[in-house]
N, C-alpha and C positions, 0 to 999 in steps of 0.2 A: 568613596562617598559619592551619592549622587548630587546633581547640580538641582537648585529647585528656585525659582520666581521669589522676590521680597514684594511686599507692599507697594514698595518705591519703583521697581520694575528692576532693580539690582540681581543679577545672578548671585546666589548665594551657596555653600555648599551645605548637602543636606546631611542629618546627623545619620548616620546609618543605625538601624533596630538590633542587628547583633553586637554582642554585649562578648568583647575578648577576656578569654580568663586572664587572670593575674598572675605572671612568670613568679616562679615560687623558689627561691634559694636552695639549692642541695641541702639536706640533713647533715650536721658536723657526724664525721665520723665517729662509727662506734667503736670501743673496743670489742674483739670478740670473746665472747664467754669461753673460760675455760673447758673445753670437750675434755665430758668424764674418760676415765681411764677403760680402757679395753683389755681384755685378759682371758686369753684364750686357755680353755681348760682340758687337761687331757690326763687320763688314767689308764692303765694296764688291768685296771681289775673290770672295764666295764667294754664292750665291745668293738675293735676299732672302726672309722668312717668309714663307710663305705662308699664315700663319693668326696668329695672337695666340700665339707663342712667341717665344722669342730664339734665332739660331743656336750660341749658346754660352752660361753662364754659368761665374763663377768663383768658388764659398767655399771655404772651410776647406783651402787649399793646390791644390786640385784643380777643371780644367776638365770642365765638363760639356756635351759637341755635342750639339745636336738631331739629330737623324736628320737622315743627308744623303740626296740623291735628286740623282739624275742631271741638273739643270738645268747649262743653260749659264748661269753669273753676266752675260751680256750681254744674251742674248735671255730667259731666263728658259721657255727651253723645253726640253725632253728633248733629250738628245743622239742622235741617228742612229747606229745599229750594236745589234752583238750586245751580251751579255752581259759581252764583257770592256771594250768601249766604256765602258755606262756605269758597271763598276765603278771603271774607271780617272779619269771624271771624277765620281765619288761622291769618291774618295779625294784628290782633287785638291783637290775642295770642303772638305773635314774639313779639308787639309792648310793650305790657305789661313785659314781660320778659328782655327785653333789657334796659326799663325805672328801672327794679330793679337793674340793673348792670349799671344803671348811664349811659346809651350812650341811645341814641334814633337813628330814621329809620333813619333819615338825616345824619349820621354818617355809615350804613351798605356800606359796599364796594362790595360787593357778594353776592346773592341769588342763591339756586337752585331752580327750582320749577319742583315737580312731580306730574303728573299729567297721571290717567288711562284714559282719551280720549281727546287729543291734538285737535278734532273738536270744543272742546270748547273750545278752548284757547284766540279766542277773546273776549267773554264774561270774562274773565279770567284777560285777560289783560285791560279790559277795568277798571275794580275794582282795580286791581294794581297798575296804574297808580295813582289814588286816594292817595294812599299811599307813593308814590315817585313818585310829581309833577316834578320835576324840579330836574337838575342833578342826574338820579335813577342809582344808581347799578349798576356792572356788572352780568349779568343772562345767567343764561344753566336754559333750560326748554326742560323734558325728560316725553316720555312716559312711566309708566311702567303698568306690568298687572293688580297687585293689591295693595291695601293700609291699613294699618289697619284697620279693624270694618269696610270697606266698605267705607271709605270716595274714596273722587274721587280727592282729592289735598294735598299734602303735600309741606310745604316751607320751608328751613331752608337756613341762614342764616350767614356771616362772617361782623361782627363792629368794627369799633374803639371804644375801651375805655377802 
């Protein structure tokens, strides 16, 4: 504080213009919310990882697929054919993996689908629909450059179950 003159010729001290905030008590501790359960999902009928992910997991009500890619779950190789080949054994893969975690397509809320040349996307979507006739999904379908091992489509997925 500074010193400032009174009337009387008394040094006084002066009120200083910043204004300190109010030290404010810690928040009583919280409990912590119970974290949904985690459950990692794995099948033999659908293609194994090909890197340090899971093909599925399951919290809080809801399955989450890794992106699928056009491998044959036998040979672990790309499927032979065009575009709507491997959409149809991308969708085969999801399809299988989702039946190990007990939900199937008719329960999936979400798709994305990637896809390195979106000219073929009608051939694309014409096999998809196949798979979710009747109320399908909400979808994002993105170009990107490339995909693993060359496939030209990848799908992955969000389900109830």
């Amino acid at each position: 504080m500074a010193a400032r003159k009174t009337a009387t010729g008394k040094t006084a001290a002066r009120k200083s213009s910043v204004r300190m905030p109010a030290i404010r008590k810690p928040a009583p501790a919280r409990r912590a919310a119970a974290r949904p359960k985690r459950q990692v999902i794995h099948t033999e009928t659908a293609p194994k990882a090909i890197g340090p992910y899971s093909q599925a997991v399951r919290v809080g009500g809801f399955v989450y697929t890794a992106g699928q890619v056009p491998f044959n779950p036998a040979t672990g190789q790309i499927v032979e054919g065009g575009i709507e080949v491997q959409t149809r054994q991308v969708l085969n893969n999801v399809k299988a993996i989702l039946e190990a975690a007990g939900t199937s397509l008719d329960r999936v809320a979400k798709t994305t689908v990637f896809m390195t040349d979106l000219s073929q996307f009608q051939a694309m979507n014409a096999v998809y629909a196949e798979f979710f006739p009747s109320n399908p999904p909400a979808r994002s379908t993105v170009q990107v450059a490339a995909l693993p091992r060359g496939a030209w489509i990848e799908i992955e997925t969000i389900a109830e179950g």
